[in-house]
C-alpha positions as CSV (number, residue, x, y, z in Angstrom):
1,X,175.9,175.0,32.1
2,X,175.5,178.9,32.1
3,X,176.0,180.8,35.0
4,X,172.4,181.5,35.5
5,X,171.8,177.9,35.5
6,X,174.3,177.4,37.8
7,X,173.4,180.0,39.8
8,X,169.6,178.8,39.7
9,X,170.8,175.4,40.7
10,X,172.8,176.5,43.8
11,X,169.6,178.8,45.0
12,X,167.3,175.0,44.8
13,X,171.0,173.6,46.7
14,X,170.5,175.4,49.4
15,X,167.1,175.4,50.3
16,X,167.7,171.2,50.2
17,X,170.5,171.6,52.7
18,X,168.0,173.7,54.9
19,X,165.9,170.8,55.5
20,X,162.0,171.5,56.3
21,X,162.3,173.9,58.0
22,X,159.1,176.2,58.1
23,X,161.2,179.5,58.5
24,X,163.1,179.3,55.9
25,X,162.1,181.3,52.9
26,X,163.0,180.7,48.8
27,X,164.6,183.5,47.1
28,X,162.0,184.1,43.7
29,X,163.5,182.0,41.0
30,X,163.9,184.5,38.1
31,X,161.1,186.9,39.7
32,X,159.2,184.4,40.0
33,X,157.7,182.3,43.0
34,X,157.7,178.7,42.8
35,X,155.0,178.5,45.5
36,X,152.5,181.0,43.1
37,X,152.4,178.7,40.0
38,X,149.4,176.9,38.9
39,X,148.4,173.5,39.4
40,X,148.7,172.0,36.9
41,X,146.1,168.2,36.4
42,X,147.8,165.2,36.8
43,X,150.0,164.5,33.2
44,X,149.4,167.4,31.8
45,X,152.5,169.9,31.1
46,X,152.7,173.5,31.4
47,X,155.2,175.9,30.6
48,X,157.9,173.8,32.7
49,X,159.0,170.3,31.4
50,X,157.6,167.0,32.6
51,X,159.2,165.7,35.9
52,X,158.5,162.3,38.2
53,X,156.0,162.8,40.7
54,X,157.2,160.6,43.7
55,X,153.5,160.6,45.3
56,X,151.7,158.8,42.1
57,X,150.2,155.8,42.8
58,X,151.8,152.8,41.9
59,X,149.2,151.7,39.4
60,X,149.0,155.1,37.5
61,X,153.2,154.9,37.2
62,X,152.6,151.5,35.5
63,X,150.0,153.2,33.3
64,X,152.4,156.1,32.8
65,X,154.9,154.1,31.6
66,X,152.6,152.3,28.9
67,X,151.5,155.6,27.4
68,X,153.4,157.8,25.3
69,X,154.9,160.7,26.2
70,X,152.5,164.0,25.3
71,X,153.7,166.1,22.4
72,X,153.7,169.5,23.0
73,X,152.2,171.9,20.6
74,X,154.4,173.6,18.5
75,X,155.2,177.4,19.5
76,X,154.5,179.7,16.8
77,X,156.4,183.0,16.5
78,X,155.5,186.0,14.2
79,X,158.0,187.4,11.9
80,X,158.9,190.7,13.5
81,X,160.3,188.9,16.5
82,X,159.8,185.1,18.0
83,X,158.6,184.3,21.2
84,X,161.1,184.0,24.1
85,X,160.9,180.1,25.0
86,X,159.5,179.9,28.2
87,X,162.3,179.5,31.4
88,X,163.1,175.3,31.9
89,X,163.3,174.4,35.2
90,X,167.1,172.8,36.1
91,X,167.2,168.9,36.3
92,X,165.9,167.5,40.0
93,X,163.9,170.4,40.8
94,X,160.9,168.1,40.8
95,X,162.1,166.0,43.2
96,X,163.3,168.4,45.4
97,X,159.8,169.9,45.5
98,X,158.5,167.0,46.1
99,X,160.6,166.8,49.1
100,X,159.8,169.9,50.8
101,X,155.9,168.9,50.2
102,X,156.9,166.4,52.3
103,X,158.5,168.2,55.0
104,X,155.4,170.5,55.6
105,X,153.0,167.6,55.9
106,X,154.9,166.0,58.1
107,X,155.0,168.9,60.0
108,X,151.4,169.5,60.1
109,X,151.2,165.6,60.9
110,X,153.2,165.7,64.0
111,X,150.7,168.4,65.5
112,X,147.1,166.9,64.1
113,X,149.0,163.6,66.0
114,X,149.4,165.5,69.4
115,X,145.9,167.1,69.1
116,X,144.4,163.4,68.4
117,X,146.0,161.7,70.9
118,X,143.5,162.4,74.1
119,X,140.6,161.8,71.9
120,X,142.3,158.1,70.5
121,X,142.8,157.3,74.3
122,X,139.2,158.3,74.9
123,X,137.8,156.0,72.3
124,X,140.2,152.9,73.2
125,X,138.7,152.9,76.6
126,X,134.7,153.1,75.3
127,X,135.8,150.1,73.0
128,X,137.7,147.9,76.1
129,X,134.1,148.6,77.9
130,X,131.7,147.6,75.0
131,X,133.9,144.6,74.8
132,X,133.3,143.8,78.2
133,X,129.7,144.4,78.1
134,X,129.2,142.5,75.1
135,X,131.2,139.5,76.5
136,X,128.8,139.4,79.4
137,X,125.6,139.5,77.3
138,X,125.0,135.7,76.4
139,X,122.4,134.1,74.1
140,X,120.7,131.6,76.6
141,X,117.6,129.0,75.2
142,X,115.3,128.4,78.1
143,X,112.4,126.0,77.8
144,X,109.7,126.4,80.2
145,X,107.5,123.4,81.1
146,X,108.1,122.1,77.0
147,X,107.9,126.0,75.5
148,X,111.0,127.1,74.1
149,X,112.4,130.8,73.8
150,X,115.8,132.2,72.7
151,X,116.6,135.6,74.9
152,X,120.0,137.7,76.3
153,X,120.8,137.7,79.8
154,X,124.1,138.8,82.1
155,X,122.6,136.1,84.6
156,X,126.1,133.8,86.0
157,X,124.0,131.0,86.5
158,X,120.8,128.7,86.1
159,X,119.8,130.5,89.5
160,X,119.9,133.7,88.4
161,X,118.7,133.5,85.2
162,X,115.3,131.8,86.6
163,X,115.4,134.5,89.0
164,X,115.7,137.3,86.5
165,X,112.7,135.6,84.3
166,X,110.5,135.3,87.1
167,X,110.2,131.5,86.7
168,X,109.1,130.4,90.2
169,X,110.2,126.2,90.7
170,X,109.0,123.8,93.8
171,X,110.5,120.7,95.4
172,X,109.1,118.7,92.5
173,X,110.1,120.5,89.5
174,X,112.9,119.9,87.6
175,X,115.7,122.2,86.0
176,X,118.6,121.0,83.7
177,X,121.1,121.7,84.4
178,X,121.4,121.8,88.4
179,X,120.5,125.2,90.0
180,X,124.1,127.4,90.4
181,X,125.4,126.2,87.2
182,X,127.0,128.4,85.4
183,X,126.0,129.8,82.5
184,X,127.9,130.3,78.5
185,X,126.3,131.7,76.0
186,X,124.8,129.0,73.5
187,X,123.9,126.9,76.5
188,X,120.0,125.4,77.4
189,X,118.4,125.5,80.4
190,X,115.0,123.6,80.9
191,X,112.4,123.7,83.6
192,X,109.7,121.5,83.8
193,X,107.1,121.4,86.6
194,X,106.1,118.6,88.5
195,X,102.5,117.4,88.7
196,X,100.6,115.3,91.3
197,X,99.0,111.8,90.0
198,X,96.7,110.1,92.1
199,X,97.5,106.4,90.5
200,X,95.9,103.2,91.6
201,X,97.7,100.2,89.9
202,X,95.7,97.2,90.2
203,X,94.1,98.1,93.6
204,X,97.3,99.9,95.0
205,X,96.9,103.5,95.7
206,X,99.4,105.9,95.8
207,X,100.2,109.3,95.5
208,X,103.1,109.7,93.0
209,X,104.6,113.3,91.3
210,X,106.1,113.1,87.3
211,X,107.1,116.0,85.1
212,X,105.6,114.6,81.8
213,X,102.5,116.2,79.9
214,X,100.6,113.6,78.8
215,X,98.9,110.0,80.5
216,X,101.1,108.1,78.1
217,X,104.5,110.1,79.2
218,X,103.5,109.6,83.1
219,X,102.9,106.1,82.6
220,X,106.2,105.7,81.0
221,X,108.3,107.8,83.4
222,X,107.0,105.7,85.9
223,X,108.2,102.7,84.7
224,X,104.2,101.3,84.4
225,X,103.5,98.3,81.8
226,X,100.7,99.7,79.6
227,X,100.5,97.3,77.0
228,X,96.9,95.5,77.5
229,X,96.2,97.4,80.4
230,X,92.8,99.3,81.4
231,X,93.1,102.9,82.0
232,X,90.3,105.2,83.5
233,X,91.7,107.8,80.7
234,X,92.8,108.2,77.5
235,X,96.5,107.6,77.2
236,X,96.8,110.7,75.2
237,X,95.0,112.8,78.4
238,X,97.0,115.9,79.1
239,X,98.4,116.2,82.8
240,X,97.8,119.8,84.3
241,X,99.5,121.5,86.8
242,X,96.6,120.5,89.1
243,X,96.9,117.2,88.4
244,X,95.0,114.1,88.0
245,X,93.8,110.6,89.0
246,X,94.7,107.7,87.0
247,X,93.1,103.9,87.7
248,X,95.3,100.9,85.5
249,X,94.8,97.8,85.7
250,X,97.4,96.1,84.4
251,X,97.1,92.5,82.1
252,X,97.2,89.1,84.5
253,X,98.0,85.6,83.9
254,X,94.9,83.9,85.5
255,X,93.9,80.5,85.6
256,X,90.0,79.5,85.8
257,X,89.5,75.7,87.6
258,X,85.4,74.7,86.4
259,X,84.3,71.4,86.2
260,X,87.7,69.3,85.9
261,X,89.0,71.7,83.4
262,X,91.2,74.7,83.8
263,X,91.3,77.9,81.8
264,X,93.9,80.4,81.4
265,X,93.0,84.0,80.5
266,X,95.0,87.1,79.7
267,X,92.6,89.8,81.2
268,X,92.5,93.1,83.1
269,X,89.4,92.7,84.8
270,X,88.5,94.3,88.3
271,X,86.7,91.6,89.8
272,X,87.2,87.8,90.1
273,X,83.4,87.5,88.2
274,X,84.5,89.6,85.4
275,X,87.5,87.1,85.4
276,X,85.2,84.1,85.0
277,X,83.2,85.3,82.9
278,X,86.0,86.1,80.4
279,X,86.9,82.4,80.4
280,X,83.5,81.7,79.1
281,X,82.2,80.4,82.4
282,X,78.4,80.5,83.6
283,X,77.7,80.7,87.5
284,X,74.1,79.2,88.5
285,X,71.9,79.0,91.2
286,X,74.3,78.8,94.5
287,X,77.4,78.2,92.4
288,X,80.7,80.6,93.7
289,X,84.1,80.6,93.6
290,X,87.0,79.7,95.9
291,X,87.7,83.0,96.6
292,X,85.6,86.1,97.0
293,X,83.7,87.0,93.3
294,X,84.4,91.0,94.3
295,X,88.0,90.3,95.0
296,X,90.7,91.7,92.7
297,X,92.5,89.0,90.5
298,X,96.2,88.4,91.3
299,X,98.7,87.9,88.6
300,X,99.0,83.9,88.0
301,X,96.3,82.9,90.7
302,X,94.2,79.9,90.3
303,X,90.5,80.7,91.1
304,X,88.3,77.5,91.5
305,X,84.8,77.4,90.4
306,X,82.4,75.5,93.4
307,X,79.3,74.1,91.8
308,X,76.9,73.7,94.6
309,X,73.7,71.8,95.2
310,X,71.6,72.1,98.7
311,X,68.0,71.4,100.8
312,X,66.7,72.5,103.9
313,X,66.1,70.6,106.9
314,X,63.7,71.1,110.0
315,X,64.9,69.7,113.1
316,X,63.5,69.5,116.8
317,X,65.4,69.9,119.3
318,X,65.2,70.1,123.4
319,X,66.0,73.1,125.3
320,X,67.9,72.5,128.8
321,X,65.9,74.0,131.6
322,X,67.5,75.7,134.8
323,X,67.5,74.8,138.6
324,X,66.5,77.6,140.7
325,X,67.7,76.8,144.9
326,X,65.4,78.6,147.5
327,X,66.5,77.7,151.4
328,X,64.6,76.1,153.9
329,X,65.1,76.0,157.5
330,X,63.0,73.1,158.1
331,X,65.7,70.9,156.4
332,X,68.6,69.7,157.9
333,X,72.3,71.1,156.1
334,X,73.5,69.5,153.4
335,X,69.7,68.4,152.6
336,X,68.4,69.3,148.9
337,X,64.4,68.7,148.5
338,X,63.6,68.9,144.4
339,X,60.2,71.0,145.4
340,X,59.5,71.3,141.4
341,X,60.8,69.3,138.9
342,X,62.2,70.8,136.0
343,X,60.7,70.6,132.0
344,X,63.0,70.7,129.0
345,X,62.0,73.6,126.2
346,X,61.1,73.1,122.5
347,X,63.6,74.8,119.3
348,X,62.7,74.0,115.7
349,X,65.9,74.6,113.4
350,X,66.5,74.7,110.0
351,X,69.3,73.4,108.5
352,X,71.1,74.3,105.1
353,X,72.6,70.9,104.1
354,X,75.0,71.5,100.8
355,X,76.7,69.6,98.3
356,X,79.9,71.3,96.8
357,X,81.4,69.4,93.7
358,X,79.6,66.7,94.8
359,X,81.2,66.6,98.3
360,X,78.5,66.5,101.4
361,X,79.3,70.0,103.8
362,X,78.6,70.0,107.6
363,X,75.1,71.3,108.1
364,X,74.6,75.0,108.4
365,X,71.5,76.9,110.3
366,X,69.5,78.9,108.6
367,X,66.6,79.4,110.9
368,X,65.8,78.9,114.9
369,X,62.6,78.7,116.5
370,X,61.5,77.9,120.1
371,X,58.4,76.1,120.3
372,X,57.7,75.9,124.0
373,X,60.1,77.7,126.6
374,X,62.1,75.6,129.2
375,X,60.3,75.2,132.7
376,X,63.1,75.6,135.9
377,X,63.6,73.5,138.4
378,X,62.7,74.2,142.2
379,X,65.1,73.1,145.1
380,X,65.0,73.3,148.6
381,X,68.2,73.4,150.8
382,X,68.0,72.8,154.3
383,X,69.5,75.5,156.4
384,X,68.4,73.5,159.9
385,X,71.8,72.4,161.9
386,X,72.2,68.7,162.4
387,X,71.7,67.0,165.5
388,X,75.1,66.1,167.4
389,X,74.0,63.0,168.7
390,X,71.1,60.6,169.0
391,X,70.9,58.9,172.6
392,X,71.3,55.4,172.7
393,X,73.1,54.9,169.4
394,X,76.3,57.0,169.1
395,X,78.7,54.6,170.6
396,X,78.1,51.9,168.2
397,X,80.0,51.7,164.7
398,X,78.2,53.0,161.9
399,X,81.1,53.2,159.5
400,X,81.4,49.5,159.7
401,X,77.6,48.8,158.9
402,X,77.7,51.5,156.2
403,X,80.8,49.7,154.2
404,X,78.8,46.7,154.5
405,X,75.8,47.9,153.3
406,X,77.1,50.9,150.7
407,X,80.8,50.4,150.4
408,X,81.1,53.6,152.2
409,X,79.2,55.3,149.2
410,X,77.1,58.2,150.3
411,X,75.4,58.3,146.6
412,X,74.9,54.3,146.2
413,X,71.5,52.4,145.0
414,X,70.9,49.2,145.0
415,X,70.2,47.3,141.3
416,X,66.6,47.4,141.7
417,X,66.4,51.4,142.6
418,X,64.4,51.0,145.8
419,X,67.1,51.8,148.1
420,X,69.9,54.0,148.4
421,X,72.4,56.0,150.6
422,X,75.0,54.7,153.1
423,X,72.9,52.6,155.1
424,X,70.6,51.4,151.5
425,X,67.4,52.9,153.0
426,X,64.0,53.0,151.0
427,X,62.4,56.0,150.6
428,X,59.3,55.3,152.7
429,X,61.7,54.7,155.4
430,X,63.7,57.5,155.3
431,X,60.6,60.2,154.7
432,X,58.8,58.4,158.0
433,X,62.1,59.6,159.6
434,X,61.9,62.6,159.0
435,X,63.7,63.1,156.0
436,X,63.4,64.7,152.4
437,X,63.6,63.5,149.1
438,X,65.6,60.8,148.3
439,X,68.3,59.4,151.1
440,X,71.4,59.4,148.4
441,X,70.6,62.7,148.1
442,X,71.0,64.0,151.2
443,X,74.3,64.3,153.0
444,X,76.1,61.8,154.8
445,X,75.6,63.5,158.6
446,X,71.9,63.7,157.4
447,X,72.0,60.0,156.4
448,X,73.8,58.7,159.8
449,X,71.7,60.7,162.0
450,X,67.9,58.8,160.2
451,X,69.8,55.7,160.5
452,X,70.7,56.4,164.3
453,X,66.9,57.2,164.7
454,X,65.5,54.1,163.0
455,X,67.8,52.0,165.2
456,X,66.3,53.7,168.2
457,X,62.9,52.6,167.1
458,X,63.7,49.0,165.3
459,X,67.3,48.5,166.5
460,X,69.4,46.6,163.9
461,X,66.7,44.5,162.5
462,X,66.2,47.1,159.4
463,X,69.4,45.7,158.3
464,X,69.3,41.7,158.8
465,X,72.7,40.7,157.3
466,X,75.3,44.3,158.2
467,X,73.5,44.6,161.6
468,X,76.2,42.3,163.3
469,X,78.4,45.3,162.5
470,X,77.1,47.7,164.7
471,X,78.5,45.9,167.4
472,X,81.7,44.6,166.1
């Protein structure tokens, strides 16, 4: 090695064992500066031989390697003098080039690095918050009263997110899930509003609430047996919000008892008739049923057909007359004088006499008329105080004659009717004493004071076998 070479090689030396450092300037290598020299393109040699360039990429070195090397062209020289070869750089100054390229950018790194730092910060922290705000955002299906829709929402919960959609609910509407739950995105939430239904079920009316669209949903919701049944609508009716009334009859077992036979029908009639008629059955004339014909048919009842046959009949019959009392002082008390004698009235009534299955009914009236009114009947009673004594017979004993003659019996008659009373007096008798009417009819003081009298006037002779009595 000559001692330029060497001398070259110890100027390259020593800028290596500066380091990159940015003050630190090159002495000119032969007048010339390294840093002024054209760029050459990639694999392509200048006036310098070909060196390694540590910054190829990896897949151009491999391609490198395949390739042959370029042949320079050959340097032509004239005859008065050649051309001086051109200066060759000393062994390693490519990679020590390379090195110092290094140096700088990492120089210039370190500052961009600082400079970028504040900005890298900023961005971090705009990313953490769009994280956040996107993990809040959640894709929620809500179904509305059977219409679907996919939307975004930051709602927590099914509570919020009705809330924030302006979907109003009531006490019978129902939301799945349960009001407060919370909310991930992918979940469903469905609302669907209640609806009234006036529903009669075979006569039975009540007023019920079900979230289903259609008559044949409600009916199933509500646990109703349709099959065979009447409806007052289509089963395929829509239910709106407002509502609607819904008659079923549902299908009954019923049996049909007509002339020694029964029938059983599957029907969903309204009425007992309809039911009859069903079973093929023919009401006439005053034919009904055992129970009434307008009467809704129970599930397994047993309705019995009455075949009837009837006539009229007129009957005449007495109407009871009254007894009207007026008082009269003339009488004695306890005396009742029959001034008017009462007439019995006149009814004509019809009677309804029936046959059912060939069984005789108690008569029934159909019709009432009076033919002649009842007449009253006119009593006197005496007001007039009895006498206390009669002179001449008080002292004797009237009881005993009276127990001979009546038994004691105020009210007694003989067999033959001509006399009566205590003391068996005859009417002629008793009105020539004074007396009224009929002597058992009259009291007993008013019977013992005529008797007292006639004794007076006949003494016991009036009564020829109790007369001994009077004395005894």
């Amino acid at each position: 090695m000559s001692s330029s070479q060497y001398s070259q090689n110890s100027q390259y030396e020593t800028y290596e064992e500066h380091g990159p450092d940015p003050a630190y300037q090159p002495p000119e290598y032969g007048g010339f500066d390294v840093h002024s020299a054209q760029t050459l393109a990639y694999g392509v040699s200048g006036v310098f031989p070909a060196y390694d360039d540590t910054y190829r990429p990896a897949y151009e070195v491999a391609q490198a390697a395949e390739a042959p090397e370029p042949v320079l062209p050959r340097q032509v020289g004239s005859a008065a003098g050649e051309a001086t070869p051109a200066p060759v750089a000393p062994a390693g100054a490519g990679r020590r080039a390379a090195r110092r390229r290094k140096a700088r950018y990492a120089v210039r790194s370190d500052g961009s690095m600082r400079r970028l730092l504040p900005q890298a910060l900023v961005v971090a922290f705009l990313a953490g918050g769009t994280t956040a705000f996107v993990a809040k955002d959640k894709a929620i299906e809500l179904s509305v009263d059977g219409k679907p829709r996919t939307l975004h929402t930051f709602a927590d919960d099914v509570t919020e997110l009705l809330a924030h959609e302006g979907v109003e609910v009531g006490a019978h509407d129902v939301i799945a899930p349960a009001p407060g739950t919370a909310l991930a995105s992918g979940d469903e939430v469905a609302v669907r509003y209640g609806r009234p239904v006036r529903l009669t079920i075979d006569g039975h009316r009540r007023e019920v609430w079900t979230t289903a669209h259609t008559v044949q949903e409600a009916l199933e919701q509500l646990g109703v047996r349709a099959q065979g049944a009447y409806m007052s609508v289509s089963r395929s009716q829509p239910i709106g919000r407002t509502g609607l009334a819904l008659d079923v009859r549902t299908e009954r077992s019923v049996t049909i008892m007509a002339d020694g036979h029964a029938r059983t029908v599957r029907t969903n009639a309204a009425t007992v008739r309809e039911a009859v008629e069903e079973a093929g059955i023919s009401l006439h004339g005053q034919d009904t049923t055992s129970v009434p014909g307008d009467s809704f048919p129970r599930d397994g009842q047993t309705v019995t057909v009455l075949r009837v046959t009837g006539t009229k009949e007129v009957r005449e019959e007495a109407i009871p007359f009254k007894t009207e009392r007026t008082e009269d002082s003339a009488l004695f008390k306890g005396t009742e004088v029959v001034e008017r004698a009462g007439r019995p009235g006149l009814r004509r009534v019809t009677y309804a006499l029936r046959t059912v299955n060939g069984v005789k009914q108690k008569p029934r009236t159909t019709d009432s008329e009076v033919v002649r009114e009842p007449r009253p009947e006119v009593v006197k009673v005496g007001t007039k105080p009895l006498p206390t004594s009669v002179r001449g017979a008080d002292d004797l004993n009237w009881k005993g004659l009276a127990a001979c003659e009546s038994g004691g019996r105020t009210h007694a008659v003989d067999p033959s009717g001509t006399y009566g009373g205590l003391y068996q007096l005859d009417s002629r008798t008793w009105h020539s004493l004074g007396g009224s009417g009929r002597p058992q009819d009259a009291s007993a003081g008013e019977q013992t004071l005529r008797a007292k009298k006639l004794y007076v006037r006949r003494g016991s002779s009036p009564w020829p076998h109790c007369g001994v009595r009077l004395h005894g």
